[in-house]
N, C-alpha and C positions, 0 to 999 in steps of 0.2 A: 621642153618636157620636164625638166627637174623644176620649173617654177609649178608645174599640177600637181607634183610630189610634195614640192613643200605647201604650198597652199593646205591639200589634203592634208597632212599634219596637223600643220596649225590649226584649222579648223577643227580636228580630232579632239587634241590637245585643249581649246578650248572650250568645248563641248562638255570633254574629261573635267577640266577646271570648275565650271557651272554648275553640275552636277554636283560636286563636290563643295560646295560651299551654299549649296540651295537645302539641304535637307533640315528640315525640324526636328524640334527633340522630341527623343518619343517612349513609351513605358516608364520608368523610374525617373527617368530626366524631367521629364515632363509632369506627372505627377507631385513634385516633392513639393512641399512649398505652403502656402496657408489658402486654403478655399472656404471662402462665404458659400453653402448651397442652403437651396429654397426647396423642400420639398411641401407640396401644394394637395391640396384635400387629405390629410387625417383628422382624424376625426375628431381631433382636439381643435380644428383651423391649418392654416401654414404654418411650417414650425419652419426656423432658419436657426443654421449648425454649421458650427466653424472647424476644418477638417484641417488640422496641423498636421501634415506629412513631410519624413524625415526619408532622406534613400541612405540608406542601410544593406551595403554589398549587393545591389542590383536589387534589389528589392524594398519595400515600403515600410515603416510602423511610423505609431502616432499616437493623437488623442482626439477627441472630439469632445469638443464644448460648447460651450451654449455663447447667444450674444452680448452674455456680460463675462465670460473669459472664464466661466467655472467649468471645470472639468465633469463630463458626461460620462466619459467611457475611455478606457485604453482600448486602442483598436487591436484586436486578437489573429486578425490575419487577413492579409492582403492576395488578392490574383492578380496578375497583370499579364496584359498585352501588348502592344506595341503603340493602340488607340485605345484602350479602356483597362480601368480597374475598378477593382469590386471590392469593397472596404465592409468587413464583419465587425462589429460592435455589440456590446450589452447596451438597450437602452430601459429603462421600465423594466425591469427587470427578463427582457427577451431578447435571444439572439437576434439581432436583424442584418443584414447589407443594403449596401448600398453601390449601384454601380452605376460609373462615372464613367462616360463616351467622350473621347475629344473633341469639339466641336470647329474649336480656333486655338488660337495662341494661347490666351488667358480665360475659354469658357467652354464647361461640362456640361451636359446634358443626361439624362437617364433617370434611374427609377429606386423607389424605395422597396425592397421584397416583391419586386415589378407588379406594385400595386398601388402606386401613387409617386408622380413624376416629379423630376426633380431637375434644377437647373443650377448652375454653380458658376465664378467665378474668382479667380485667383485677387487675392491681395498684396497687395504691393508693401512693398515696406517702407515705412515716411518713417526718415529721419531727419 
């Protein structure tokens, strides 16, 4: 009878363990970092924009730039969830957003002013 008691533990306990060490990052953790996205039919073509996010007391700021590293816009304010954020910027002289869905580890999905979609992923740092 105390080997069902201990088994049942352990098994508890390990369950408990698993759980604990499976969870992904997720809101600010997950967002911070450097993302290439692609957003796809404006009407200038695809335009691709590089979102430098900083976590800043559970929450986001940054800049966005273009593909050769020139700054576009300081981003004016962030929403966050647990799986998505929504990044406000000036771009051409109009507020826009842009919201960002978790997809995976290192890739966003979502949309520009949910009117032309957009795909992203994170850049790694080479040194």
């Amino acid at each position: 009878m105390k080997k069902v008691g201990f088994l049942s533990a352990a098994f508890f306990l390990l369950l408990l363990s698993t759980k604990m060490f499976a969870q992904s990052k997720s809101g600010a953790d997950y967002f911070k970092g450097t993302w290439s996205v692609l957003v796809k039919g404006t009407p200038n073509g695809d335009a691709r924009m590089i979102f430098l996010l900083e976590n800043r007391n559970d929450s986001i700021t940054g800049v966005v730039q273009d593909t050769a590293g020139t700054e576009i816009s300081k981003i004016s304010k962030v929403e966050l969830t647990d799986t998505s954020a929504t990044v406000y910027f000036t771009a051409q002289g109009y507020d826009v957003n842009l919201v960002m869905n978790k997809k995976d580890g290192d890739h966003v999905t979502g949309s520009l002013m949910a009117m032309f979609d957009a795909e992203g992923e994170r850049l790694k740092k080479t040194q």
